[in-house]
N, CA, C and O atoms as a GROMACS GRO file, in nm:
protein
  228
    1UNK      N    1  -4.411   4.710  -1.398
    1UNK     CA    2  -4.524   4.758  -1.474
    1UNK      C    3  -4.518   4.912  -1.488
    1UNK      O    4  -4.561   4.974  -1.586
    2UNK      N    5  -4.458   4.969  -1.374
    2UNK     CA    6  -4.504   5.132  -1.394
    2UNK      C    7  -4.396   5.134  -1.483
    2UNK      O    8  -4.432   5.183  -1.589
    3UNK      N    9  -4.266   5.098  -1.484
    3UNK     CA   10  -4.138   5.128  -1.547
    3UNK      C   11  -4.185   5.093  -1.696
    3UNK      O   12  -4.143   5.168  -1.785
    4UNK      N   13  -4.251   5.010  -1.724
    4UNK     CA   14  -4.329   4.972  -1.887
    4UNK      C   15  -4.424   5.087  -1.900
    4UNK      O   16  -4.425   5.127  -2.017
    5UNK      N   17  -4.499   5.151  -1.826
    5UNK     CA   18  -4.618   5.248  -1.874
    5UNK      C   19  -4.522   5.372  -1.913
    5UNK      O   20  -4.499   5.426  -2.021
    6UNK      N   21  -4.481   5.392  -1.792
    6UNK     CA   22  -4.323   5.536  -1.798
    6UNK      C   23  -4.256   5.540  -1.943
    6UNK      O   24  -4.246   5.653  -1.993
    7UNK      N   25  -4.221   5.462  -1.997
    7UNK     CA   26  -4.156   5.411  -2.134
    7UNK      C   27  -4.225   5.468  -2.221
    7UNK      O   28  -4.196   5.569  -2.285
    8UNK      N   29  -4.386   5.360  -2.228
    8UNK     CA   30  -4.456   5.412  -2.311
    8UNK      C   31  -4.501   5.519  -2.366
    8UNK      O   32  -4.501   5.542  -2.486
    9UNK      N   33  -4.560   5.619  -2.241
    9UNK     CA   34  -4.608   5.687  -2.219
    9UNK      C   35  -4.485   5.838  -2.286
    9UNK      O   36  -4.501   5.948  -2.338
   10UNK      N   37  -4.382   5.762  -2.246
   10UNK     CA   38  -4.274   5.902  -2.298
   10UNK      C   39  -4.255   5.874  -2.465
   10UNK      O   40  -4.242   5.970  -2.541
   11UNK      N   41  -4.256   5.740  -2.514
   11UNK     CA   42  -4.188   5.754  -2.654
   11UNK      C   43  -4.356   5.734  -2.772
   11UNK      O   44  -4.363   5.785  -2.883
   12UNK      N   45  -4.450   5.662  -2.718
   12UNK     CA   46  -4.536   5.635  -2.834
   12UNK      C   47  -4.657   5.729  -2.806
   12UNK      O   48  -4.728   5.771  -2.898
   13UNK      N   49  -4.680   5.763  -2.666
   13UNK     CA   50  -4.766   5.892  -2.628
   13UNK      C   51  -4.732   6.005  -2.673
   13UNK      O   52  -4.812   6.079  -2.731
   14UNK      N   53  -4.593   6.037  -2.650
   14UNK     CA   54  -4.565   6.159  -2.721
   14UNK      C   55  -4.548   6.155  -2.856
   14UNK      O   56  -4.513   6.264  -2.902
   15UNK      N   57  -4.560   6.075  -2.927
   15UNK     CA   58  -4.547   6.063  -3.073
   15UNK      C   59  -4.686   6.100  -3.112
   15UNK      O   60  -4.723   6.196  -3.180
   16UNK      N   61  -4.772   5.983  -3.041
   16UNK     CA   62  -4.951   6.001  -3.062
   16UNK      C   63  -4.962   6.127  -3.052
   16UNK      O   64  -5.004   6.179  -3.156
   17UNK      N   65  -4.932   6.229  -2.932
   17UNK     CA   66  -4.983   6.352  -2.915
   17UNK      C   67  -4.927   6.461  -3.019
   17UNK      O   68  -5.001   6.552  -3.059
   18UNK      N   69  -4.854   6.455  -3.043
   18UNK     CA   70  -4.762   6.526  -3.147
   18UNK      C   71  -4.854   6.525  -3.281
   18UNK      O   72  -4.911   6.626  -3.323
   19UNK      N   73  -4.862   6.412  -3.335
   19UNK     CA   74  -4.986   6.381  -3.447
   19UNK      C   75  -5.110   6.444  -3.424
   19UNK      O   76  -5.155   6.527  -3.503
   20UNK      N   77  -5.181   6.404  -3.301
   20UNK     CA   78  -5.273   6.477  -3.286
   20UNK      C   79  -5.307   6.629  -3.305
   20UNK      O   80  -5.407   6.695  -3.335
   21UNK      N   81  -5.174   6.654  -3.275
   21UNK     CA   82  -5.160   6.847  -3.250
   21UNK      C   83  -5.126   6.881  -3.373
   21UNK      O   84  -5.168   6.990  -3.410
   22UNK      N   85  -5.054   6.813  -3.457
   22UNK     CA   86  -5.049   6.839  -3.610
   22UNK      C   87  -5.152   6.823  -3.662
   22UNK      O   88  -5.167   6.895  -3.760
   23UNK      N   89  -5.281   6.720  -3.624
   23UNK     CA   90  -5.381   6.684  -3.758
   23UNK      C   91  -5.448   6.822  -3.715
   23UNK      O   92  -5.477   6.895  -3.810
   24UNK      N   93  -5.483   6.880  -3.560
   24UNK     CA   94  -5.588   6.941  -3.544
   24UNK      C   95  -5.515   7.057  -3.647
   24UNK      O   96  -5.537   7.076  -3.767
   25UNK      N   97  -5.426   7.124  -3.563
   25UNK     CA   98  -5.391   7.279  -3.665
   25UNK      C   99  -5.428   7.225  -3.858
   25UNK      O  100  -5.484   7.288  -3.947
   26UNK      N  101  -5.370   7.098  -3.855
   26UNK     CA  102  -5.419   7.088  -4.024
   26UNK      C  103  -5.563   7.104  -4.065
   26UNK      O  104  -5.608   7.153  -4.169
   27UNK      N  105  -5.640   7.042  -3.942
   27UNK     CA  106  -5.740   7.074  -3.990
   27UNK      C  107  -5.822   7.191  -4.002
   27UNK      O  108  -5.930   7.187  -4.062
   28UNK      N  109  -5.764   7.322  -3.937
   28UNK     CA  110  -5.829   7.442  -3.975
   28UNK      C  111  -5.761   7.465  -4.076
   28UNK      O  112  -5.832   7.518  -4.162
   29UNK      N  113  -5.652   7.451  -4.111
   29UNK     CA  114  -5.634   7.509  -4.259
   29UNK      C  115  -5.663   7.432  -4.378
   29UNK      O  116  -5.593   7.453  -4.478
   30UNK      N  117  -5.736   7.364  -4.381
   30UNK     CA  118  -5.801   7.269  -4.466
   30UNK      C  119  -5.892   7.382  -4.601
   30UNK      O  120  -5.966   7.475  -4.574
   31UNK      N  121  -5.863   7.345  -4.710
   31UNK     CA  122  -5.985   7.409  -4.824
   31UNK      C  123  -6.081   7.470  -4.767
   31UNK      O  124  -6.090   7.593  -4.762
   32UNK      N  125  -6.166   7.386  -4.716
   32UNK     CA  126  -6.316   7.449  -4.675
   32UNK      C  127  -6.287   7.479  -4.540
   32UNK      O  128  -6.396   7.511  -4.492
   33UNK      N  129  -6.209   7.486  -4.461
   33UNK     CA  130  -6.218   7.567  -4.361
   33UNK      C  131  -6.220   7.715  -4.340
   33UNK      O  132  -6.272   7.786  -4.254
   34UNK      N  133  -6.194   7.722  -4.376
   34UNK     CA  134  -6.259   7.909  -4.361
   34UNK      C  135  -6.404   7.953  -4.434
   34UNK      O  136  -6.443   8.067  -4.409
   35UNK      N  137  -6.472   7.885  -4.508
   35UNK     CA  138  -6.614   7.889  -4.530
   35UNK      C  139  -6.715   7.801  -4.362
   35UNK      O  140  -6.828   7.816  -4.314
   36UNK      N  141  -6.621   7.732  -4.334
   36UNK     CA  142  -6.682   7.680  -4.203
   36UNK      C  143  -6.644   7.710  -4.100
   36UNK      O  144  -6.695   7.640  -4.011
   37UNK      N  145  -6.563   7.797  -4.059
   37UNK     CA  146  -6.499   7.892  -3.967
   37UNK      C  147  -6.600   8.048  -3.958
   37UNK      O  148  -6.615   8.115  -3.856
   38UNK      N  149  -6.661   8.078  -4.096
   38UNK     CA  150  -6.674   8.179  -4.116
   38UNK      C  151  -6.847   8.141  -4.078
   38UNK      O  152  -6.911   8.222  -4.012
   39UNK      N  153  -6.906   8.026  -4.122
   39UNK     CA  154  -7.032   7.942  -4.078
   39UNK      C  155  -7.060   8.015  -3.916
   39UNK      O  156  -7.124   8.109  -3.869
   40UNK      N  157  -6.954   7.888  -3.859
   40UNK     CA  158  -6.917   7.906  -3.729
   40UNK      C  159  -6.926   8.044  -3.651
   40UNK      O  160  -6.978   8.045  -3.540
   41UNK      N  161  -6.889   8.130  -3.693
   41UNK     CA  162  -6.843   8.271  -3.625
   41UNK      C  163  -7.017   8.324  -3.636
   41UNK      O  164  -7.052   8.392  -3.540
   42UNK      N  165  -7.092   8.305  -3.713
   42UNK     CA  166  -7.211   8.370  -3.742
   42UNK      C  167  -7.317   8.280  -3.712
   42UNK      O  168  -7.427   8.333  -3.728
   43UNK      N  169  -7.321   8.178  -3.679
   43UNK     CA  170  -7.448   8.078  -3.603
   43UNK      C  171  -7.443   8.173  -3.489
   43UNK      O  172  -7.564   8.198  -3.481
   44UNK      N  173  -7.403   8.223  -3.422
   44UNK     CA  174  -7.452   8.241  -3.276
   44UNK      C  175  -7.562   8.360  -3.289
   44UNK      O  176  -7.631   8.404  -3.198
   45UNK      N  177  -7.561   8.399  -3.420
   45UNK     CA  178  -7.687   8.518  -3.449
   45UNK      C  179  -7.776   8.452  -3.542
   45UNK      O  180  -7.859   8.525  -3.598
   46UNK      N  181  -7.776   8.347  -3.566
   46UNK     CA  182  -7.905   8.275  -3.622
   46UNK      C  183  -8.009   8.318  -3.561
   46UNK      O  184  -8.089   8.399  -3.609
   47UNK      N  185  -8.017   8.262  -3.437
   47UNK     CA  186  -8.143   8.316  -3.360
   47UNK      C  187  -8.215   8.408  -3.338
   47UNK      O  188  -8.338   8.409  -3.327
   48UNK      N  189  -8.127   8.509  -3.329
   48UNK     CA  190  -8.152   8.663  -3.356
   48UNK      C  191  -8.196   8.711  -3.481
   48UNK      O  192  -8.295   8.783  -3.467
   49UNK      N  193  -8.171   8.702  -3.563
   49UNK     CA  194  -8.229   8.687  -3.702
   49UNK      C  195  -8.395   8.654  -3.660
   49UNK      O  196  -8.493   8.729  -3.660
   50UNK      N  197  -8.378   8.494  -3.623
   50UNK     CA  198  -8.549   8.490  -3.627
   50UNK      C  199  -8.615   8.541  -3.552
   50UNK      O  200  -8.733   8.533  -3.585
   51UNK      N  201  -8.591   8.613  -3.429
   51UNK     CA  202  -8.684   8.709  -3.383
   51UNK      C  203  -8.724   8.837  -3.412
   51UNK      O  204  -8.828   8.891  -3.375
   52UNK      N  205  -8.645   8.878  -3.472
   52UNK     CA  206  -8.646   9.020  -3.540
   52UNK      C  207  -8.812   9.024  -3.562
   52UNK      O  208  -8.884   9.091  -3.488
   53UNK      N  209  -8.862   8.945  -3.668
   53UNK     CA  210  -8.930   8.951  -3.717
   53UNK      C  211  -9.086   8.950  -3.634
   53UNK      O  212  -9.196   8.992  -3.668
   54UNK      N  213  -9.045   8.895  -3.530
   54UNK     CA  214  -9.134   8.887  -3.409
   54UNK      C  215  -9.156   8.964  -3.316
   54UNK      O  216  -9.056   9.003  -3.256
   55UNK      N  217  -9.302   9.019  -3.267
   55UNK     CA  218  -9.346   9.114  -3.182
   55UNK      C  219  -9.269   9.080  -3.037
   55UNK      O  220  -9.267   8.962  -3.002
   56UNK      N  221  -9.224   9.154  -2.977
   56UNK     CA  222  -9.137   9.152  -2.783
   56UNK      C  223  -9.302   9.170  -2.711
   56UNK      O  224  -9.397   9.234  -2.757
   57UNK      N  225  -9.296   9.119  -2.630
   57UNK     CA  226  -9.385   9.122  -2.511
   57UNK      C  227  -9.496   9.022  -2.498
   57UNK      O  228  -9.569   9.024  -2.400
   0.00000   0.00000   0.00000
């Protein structure tokens, strides 16, 4: 059994993982990825935005 997982694990795992690591990098360079990269980079000041407008204390 381990000698069957060992097998596996070297020829169709590493194939799976390989794909995987290709779709992800594909998927940042996708069309709309850099309008959603660029989304991304600037949510973390959403919040900040809405307090501005609001009295501290």
């Amino acid at each position: 059994m381990y000698q069957f997982l060992r097998t596996f694990a070297d020829s169709w795992g590493l194939l799976f993982m390989t794909l995987l690591f290709l779709g992800l990098i594909g998927w940042g360079w996708r069309p709309g990825g850099k309008a959603a990269a660029k989304r991304a980079k600037h949510s973390i000041f959403d919040h900040d935005d809405e307090q501005e407008g609001r009295t501290h204390g």
